[in-house]
C-alpha positions, 0 to 999 in steps of 0.5 A: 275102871272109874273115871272122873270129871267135874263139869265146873271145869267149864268155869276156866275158859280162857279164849286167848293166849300168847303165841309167838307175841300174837293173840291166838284162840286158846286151844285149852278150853272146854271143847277138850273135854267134849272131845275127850268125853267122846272118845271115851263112849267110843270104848263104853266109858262114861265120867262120874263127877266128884263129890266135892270140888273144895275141901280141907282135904283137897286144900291139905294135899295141895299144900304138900305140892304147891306153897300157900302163898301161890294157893292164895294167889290163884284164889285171890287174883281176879279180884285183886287185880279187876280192882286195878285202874284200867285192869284187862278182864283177864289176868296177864303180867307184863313184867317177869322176875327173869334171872330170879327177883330179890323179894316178893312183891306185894302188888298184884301185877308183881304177883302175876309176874311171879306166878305166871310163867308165861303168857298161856296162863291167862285167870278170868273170874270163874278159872279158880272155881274151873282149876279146883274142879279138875284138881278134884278129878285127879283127887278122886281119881287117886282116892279110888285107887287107895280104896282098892280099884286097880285103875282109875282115869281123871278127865283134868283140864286145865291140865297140870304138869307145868305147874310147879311149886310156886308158878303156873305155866303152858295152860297149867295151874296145880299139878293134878298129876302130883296131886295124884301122886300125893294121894296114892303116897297115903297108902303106898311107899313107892309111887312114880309118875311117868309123863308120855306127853308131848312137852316136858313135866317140869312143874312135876320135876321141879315138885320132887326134884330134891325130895326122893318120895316120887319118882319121875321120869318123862319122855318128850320134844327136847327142850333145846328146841321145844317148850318148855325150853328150860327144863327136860335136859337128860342130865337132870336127875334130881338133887339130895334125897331126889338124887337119880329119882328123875329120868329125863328121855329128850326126843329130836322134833319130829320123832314118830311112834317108832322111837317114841315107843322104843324110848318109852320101853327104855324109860320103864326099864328104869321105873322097874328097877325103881320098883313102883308099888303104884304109878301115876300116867300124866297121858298127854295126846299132843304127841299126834302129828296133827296136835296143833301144838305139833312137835311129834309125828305120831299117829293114832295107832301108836296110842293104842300101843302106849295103853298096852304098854302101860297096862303090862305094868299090872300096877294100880295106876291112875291116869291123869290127863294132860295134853292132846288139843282139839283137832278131828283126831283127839276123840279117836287118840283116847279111845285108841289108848284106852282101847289098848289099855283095855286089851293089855290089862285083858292079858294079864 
């Protein structure tokens, strides 16, 4: 398996963000990668970089996920914004479009409003050069996969899957697992994504909710009581030519690997009368009950599982990861699902 991760992802690190209208240490910042590095020598892997974080190619396929103008934005912002009278040295809104706004403004405290969700999405002046660079992990990743590799890995952060057409939110700027998935459409017909992160994929949702050319589905912390809260219902299922190509899975808090396995068996019931030709895993780790974002119970043990399973699809697969924050157990949690995917691809 190659696996891939650019070190100019550096460039993004955020030290704050909003939790509960206090400022807390970002738990999305470069020691992830350290960790998640390390899990993987545990098992013998070891990260290429890509060639290029920036190209038309890349700029190309981001535009089949994300509209020019939110592209524009995350390049442009910083700047725009250090030019305000006393602007903080991190972009952060303080006013947002809620209900949905009648334009879109020309300003860029306007802008930040209406492209960052939330308030976990703070840009400083090295985190586009940081968001390419993992973007560009997920496109290599996928690009070895179209060239005939069965599997591949991208070491991505920031992570992607909240990130929809237009905004950004929950840590995440483009949607590499999209991107990823945009990639592999180049070369094959039936492509899904199946998201086993903590928290609901609802920029990836809402990217192909209408379109039909990408199957989601996604078990997850319910939003009723969970991030992201307004996306992830069960009744959700995709719209006109989308119609039934989005399966969510909504799990009580504080549900273990039992159920979490049992339901992940229930969602790749349904992605095999799909019948993919291709899949995409945006593999979140935050499902392990010491993530410090902690909504499941899991242990360790239960990724090693998770890997198994989706090795017995015998598919070519991209992983892209999403989730899992720097805790003494997030080194072990990869290695436990690379482990086990190791052992399940051994069987086929």
């Amino acid at each position: 398996m190659k696996l891939f991760y650019h070190p100019d992802q550096e460039y993004h690190a955020p030290p704050t963000f909003l939790l509960r209208g206090q400022p807390v240490p970002s738990p999305e910042g470069p020691q992830r990668a350290v960790l998640l590095s390390e899990g993987l020598a545990e098992v013998g892997l070891s990260l290429t970089a890509p060639t290029q974080i920036d190209s038309p190619l890349l700029r190309r396929r981001l535009e089949c996920i994300h509209t020019p103008r939110y592209l524009t934005f995350l390049e442009t912002i910083h700047a725009r914004w250090q030019a305000l009278p006393q602007a903080s040295e991190m972009v952060m809104p303080n006013v947002h479009p809620c209900g949905g706004g009648w334009h879109y403004p020309d300003h860029p405290i306007g802008q930040a409003g209406w492209h960052l969700h939330d308030m976990a999405c703070p840009i400083s002046a090295g985190s586009f050069k940081g968001i390419l660079a993992s973007a560009a992990s997920a496109q290599a990743a996928a690009e070895a996969v179209l060239s005939g590799d069965r599997h591949a890995y991208a070491l991505c952060r920031p992570p992607g899957h909240h990130a929809g057409p237009d905004r950004a939110g929950g840590f995440c700027f483009v949607n590499n697992s999209a991107l990823a998935a945009t990639v592999l459409r180049e070369r094959f017909e039936r492509v899904a994504i199946v998201d086993v992160d903590l928290h609901h994929g609802n920029g990836t949702q809402d990217i192909f909710y209408a379109r039909g050319d990408v199957w989601t589905g996604s078990l997850h912390a319910d939003p009723a009581q969970f991030y992201p809260f307004f996306w992830g219902g069960a009744a959700e299922i995709g719209s006109g030519e989308g119609d039934g190509s989005n399966l969510n899975f909504p799990l009580p808090l504080g549900s273990d690997g039992a159920l979490f396995l049992a339901t992940l068996e229930t969602l790749l019931e349904a992605l095999a009368a799909y019948r993919p030709e291709a899949v995409v895993v945006a593999l979140g780790l935050d499902a392990h009950k010491d993530d410090p974002l902690a909504g499941f119970v899991l242990e360790t043990e239960a990724f090693f599982q998770i890997g198994q399973r989706l090795a017995a699809l015998d598919l070519p697969m991209v992983l892209v990861q999403e989730g899992g924050y720097p805790t003494e157990h997030l080194s072990a949690n990869l290695a436990a699902f690379m482990r086990g995917f190791q052992q399940g691809t051994a069987a086929l």
